[in-house]
C-alpha positions in Angstrom: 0.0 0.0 0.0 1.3 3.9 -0.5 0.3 7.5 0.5 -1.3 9.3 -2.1 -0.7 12.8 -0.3 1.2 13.9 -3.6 -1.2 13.0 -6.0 -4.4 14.7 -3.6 -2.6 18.1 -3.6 -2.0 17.6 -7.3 -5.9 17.0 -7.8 -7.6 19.3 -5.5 -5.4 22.7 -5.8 -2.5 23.3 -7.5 0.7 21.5 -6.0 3.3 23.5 -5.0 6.6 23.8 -6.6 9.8 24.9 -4.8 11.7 25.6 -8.1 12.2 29.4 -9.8 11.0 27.5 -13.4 7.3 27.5 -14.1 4.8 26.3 -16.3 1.3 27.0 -15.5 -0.4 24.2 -13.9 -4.1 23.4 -15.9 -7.1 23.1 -14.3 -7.8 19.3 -14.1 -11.4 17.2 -15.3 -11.9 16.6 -11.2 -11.1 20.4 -10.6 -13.4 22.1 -13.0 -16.1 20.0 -12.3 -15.6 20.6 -8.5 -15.9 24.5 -9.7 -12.4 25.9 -9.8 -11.5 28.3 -12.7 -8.1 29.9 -13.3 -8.1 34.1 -12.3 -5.0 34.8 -14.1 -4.0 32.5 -16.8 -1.7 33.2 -19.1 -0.8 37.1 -19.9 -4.9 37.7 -19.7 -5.4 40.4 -16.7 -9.4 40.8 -17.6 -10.3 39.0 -14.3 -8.6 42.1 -11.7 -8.6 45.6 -11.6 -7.1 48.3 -9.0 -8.9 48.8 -6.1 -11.4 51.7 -7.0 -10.3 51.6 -10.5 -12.0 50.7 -13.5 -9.0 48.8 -15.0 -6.0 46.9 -14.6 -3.4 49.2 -12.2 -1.2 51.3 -15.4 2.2 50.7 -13.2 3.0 48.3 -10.1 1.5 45.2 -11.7 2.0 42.5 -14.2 1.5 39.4 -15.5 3.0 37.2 -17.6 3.1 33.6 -18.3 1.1 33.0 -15.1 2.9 34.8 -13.0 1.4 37.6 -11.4 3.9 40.1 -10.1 3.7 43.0 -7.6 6.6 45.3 -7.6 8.5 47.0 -4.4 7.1 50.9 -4.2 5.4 50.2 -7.9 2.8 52.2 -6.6 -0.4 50.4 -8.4 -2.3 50.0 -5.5 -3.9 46.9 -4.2 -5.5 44.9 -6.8 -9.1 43.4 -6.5 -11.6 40.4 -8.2 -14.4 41.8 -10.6 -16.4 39.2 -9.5 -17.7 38.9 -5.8 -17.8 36.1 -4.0 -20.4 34.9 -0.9 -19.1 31.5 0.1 -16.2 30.4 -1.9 -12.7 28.9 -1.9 -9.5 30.4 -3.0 -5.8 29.1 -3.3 -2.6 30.2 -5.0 1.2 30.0 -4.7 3.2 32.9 -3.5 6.9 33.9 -3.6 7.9 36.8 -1.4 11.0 39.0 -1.8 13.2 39.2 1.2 11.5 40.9 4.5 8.2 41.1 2.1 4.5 41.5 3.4 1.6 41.5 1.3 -1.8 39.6 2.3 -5.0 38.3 0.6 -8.0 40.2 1.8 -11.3 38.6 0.6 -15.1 39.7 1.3 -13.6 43.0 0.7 -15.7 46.3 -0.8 -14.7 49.8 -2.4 -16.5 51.8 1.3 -13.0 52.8 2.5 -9.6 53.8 1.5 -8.0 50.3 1.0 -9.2 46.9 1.1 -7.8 46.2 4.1 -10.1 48.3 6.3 -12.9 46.2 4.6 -12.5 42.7 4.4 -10.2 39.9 6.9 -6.7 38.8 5.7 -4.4 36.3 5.5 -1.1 37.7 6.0 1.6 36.8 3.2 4.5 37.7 5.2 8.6 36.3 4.6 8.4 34.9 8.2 12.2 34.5 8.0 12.8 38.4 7.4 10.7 39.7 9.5 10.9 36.9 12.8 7.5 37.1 14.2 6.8 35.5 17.4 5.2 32.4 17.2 2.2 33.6 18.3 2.0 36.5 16.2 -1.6 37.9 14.7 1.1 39.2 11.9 2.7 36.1 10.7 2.5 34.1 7.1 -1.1 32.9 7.2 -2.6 34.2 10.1 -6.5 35.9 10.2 -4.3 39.6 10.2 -4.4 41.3 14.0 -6.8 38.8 15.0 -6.0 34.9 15.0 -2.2 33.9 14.7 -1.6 30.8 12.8 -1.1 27.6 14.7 2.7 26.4 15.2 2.6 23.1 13.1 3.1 25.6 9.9 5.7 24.9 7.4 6.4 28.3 5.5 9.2 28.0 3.0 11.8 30.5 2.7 12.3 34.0 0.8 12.4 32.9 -2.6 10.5 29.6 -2.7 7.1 28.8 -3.7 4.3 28.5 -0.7 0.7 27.5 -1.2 -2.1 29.4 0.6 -6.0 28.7 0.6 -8.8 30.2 2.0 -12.4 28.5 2.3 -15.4 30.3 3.5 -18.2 28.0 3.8 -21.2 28.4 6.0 -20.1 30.5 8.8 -16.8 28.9 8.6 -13.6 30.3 7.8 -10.3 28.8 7.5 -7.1 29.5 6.4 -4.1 26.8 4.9 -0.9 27.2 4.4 1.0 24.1 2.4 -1.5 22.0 3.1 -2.0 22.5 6.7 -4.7 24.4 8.3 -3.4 27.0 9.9 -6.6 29.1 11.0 -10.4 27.7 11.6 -12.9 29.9 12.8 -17.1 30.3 13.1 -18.0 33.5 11.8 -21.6 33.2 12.5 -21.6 33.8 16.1 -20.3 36.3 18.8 -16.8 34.9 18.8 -16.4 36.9 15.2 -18.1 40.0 16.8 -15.8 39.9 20.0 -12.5 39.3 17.7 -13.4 42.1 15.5 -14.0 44.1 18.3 -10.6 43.3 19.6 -8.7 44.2 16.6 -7.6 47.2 14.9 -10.5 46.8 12.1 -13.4 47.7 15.1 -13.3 51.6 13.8 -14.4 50.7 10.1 -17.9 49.9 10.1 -19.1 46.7 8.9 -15.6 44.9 9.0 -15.6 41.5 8.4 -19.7 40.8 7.9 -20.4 41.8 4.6 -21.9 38.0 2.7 -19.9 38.8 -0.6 -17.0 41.1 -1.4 -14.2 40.9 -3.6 -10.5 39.3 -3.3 -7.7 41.5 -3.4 -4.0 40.6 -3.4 -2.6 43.6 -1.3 0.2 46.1 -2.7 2.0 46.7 0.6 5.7 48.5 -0.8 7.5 45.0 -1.6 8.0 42.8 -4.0 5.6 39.8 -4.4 4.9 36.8 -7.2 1.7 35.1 -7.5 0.6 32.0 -9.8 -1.6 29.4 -10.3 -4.5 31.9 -8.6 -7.5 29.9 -8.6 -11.3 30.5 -7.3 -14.5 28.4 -7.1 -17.6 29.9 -6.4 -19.0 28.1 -3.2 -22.9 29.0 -3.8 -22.7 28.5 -7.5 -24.2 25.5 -8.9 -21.4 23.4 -10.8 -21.7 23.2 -14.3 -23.5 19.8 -15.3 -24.3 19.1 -11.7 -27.3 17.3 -11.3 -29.5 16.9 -7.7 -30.0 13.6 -6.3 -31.9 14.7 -4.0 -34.3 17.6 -5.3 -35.5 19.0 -1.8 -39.4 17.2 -2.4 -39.3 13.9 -2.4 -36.7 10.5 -3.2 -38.3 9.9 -6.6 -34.9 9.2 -7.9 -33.9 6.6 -4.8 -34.7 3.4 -4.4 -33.9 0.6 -0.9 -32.9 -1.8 1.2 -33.5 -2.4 4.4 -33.0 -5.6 7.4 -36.8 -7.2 8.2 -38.4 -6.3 5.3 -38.4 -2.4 6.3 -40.4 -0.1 4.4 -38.9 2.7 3.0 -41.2 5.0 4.0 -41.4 4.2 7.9 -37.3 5.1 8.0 -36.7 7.6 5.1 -38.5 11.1 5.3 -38.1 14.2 3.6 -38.8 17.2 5.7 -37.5 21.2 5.3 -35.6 20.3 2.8 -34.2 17.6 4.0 -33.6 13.9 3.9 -34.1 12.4 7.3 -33.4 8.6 7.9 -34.6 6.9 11.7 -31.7 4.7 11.5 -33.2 1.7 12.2 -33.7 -0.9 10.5 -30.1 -1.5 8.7 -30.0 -0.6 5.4 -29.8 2.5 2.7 -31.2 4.6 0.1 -29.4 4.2 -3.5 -29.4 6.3 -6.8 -31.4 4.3 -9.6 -28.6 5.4 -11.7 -25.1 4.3 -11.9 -21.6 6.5 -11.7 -18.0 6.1 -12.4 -16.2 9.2 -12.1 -17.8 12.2 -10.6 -17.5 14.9 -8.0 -20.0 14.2 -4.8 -21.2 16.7 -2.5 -24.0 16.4 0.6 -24.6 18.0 3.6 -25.0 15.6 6.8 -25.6 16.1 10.6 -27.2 14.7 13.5 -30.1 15.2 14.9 -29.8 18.3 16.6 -31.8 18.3 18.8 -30.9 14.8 21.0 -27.2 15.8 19.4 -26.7 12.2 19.5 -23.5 11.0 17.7 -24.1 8.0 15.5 -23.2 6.2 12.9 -23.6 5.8 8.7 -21.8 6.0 5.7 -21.8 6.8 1.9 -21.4 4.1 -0.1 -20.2 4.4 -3.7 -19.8 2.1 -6.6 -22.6 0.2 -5.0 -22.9 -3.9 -6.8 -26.1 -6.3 -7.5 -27.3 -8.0 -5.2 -28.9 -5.2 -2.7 -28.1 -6.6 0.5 -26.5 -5.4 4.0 -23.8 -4.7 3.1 -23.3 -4.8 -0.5 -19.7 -5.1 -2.6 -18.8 -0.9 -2.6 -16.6 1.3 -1.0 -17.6 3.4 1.9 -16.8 7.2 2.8 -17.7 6.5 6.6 -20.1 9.3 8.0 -19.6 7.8 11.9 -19.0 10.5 15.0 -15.0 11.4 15.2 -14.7 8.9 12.0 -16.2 10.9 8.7 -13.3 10.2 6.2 -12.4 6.8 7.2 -13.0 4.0 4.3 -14.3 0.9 4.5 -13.7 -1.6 1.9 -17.3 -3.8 1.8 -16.9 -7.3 0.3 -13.1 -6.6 -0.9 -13.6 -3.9 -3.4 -10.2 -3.1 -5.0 -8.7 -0.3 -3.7 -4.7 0.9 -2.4 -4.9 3.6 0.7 -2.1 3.7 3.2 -0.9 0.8 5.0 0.1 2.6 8.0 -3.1 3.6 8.6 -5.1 0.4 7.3 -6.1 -2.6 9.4 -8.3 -5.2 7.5 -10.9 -3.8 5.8 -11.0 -0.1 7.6 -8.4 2.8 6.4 -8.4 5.7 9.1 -8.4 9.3 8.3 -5.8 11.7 8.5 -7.2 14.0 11.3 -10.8 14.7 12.4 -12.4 17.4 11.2 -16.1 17.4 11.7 -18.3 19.9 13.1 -19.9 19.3 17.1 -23.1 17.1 16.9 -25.8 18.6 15.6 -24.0 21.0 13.3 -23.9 20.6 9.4 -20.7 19.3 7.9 -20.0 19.0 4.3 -18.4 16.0 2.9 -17.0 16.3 -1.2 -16.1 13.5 -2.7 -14.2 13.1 -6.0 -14.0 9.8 -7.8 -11.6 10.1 -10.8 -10.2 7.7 -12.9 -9.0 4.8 -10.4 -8.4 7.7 -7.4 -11.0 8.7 -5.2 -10.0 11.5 -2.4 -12.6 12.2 0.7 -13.2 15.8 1.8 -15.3 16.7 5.4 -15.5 20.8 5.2 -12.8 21.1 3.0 -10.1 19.5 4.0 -9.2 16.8 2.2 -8.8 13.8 4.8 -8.5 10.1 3.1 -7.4 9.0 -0.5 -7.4 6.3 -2.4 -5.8 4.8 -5.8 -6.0 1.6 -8.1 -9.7 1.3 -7.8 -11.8 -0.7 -9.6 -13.4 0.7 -12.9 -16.5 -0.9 -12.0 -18.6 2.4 -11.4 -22.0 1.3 -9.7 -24.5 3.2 -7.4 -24.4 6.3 -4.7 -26.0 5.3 -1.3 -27.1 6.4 2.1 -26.5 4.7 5.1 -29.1 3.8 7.7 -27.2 2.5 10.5 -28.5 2.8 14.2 -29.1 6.8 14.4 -31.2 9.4 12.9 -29.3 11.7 10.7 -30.1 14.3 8.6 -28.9 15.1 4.5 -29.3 18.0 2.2 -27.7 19.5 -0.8 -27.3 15.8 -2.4 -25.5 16.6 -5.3 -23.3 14.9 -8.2 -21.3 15.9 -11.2 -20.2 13.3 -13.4 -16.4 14.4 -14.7 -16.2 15.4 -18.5 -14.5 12.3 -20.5 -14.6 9.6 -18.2 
């Protein structure tokens, strides 16, 4: 068995590169049906303009070949997204200048003098220059003046390649750094008030709470590169996606269940929602099959009770309907959404260090208390197949079966909830 960490960063944001060539990474099948489009590709500037301008800055910026480039005292100004963005998800690659600080402000508007005074940041910052203390609100990837980033960061030199991302999903914000998650915070709740309050930013009104807002890449006085900027539009719908589930009723689900069970006596639709009793054993499956495709759902428990529990999604689902049929399982269980299980020895590699019989662990937990929604995508591509639970990618897997098959819903002991069922099968495959 081997890691597939490589070959997940390579599929779900661009990889990072240490090296001073370049050659603009394309968007991938799996990446533009998951929604990512390129902001700067090429020499083609038409996606930015200066802050408060109508056009690209004249002087302090340029781009060419994919590299976007901010120059020391250019004097262009920050530089901001046409488009707006409510919920979305944003990564790139940076390579600072020595003693360089720059920062990528996001939900930002044109109501003050810069973008900064508008919108939160992560700080783009040559740690090594500058020397921040650890805990420092002012260091590479940090929520700026109000949440340092946490110390298991690896920031790469003046002169090398880092990848930043920031996701902003839900009331949840979070900030990564070369893969790591760096900052995580609910932005739904007074703990965003009081930290905003806290900060310099509590003079401009409506800091920080604005839904949508632009991205800007700050021009702070230093010299800055930029490349492979990409952006997916979180509340957009994904082009070809299709709705399993279309909010009314399970007219495109059929079932199994233990003792005969009705489907109708454990699966409900209510508010929008799919709401399965648990009991008896069993699941809800697509009437139509799927090979390669990108997954996404909402789950929770009920919140209410907040009782943790247990179910799964099963993919690649085989005749005969049974408990618990040939497929592969993204496991929704408390404390475990991301593990897989392997049902009925479905062909599959994962990591051997953390597989023990039929089970493969996730990476980290990173699920939301009970009786909160979490979002789990799930891209299955060609042989790979790479669980994400609110957007970190936490489990991967190669050398699977080409069998395709059906998309099912776990009932397993415990009411839990699903919404936003959705699929996009990948162009090509």
């Amino acid at each position: 068995m081997r890691r597939c960490a490589f070959l997940v960063a390579c599929l779900v944001v661009p990889c990072v590169m240490s090296t001073t060539s370049f050659a603009q990474t394309p968007i991938s099948a799996a990446q533009a049906a998951a929604g990512w489009k390129l902001l700067a590709s090429g020499n083609d500037t038409s996606a930015w303009r200066g802050y408060k301008k109508a056009g690209f800055p004249a002087k302090g910026w340029s781009l060419a070949d994919g590299i976007l480039k901010v120059e020391a005292k250019g004097g262009g100004g920050d530089l901001i997204t046409k488009e707006q963005f409510g919920d979305f998800e944003f990564a790139l690659e940076f390579r600072c200048s020595e003693k360089a600080n720059s920062g990528i402000i996001y939900r930002c508007s044109e109501a003050q003098g810069a973008a900064w005074q508008t919108g939160p940041e992560l700080q783009v910052l040559d740690d090594g220059g500058h020397q921040p203390a650890p805990e420092a609100k002012h260091a590479a990837g940090a929520l700026y003046d109000m949440i340092a980033a946490s110390g298991d960061k690896a920031l790469k030199p003046a002169g090398e390649w880092n990848h930043a991302r920031v996701r902003w999903s839900d009331g949840l914000l979070q900030h990564f750094i070369n893969g790591v998650k760096v900052v995580e915070v609910r932005t739904d709740g007074e703990e965003w008030k009081e930290l905003i309050a806290k900060s310099k930013f509590k003079d401009y009104a409506g800091f920080g709470m604005q839904e949508k807002g632009h991205i800007s890449l700050q021009e702070h006085g230093d010299t800055v590169e930029y490349r492979n900027i990409m952006v997916r539009d979180l509340d957009a719908p994904l082009a070809g996606e299709v709705a399993l589930f279309n909010g009314k009723d399970l007219t495109n689900w059929t079932f199994f269940l233990n003792d005969n069970g009705k489907m109708e006596d454990v699966w409900e639709v209510k508010d929008g929602m799919i709401i399965c009793k648990g009991s008896p054993a069993g699941y809800i499956r697509t009437k139509e099959s799927y090979k390669n495709f990108v997954l996404r759902l909402d789950w929770r428990f009920n919140p209410v009770t907040k009782k943790a529990g247990n179910s799964g999604v099963l993919m690649h689902i085989q005749a005969p309907d049974k408990v618990w049929p040939r497929s592969i399982e993204a496991q929704l269980q408390s404390e475990r959404a991301g593990d897989f299980w392997n049902i009925e020895d479905m062909k599959m590699t994962t990591d051997a260090a953390r597989l023990k019989g039929r089970n493969t662990k996730h990476l980290k937990a990173n699920e939301q208390p009970v009786g909160l929604w979490n979002h789990y995508e799930i891209t299955m591509n060609d042989g790979t197949v790479i669980l994400s639970v609110n957007g970190e990618v936490v489990n991967s897997a190669t050398d699977i079966e080409g069998l395709g098959g059906f998309i099912g819903l776990q009932s397993e002991g415990t009411e839990i909830h699903f919404k936003n069922v959705t699929i996009v099968p990948i162009a090509g495959k």
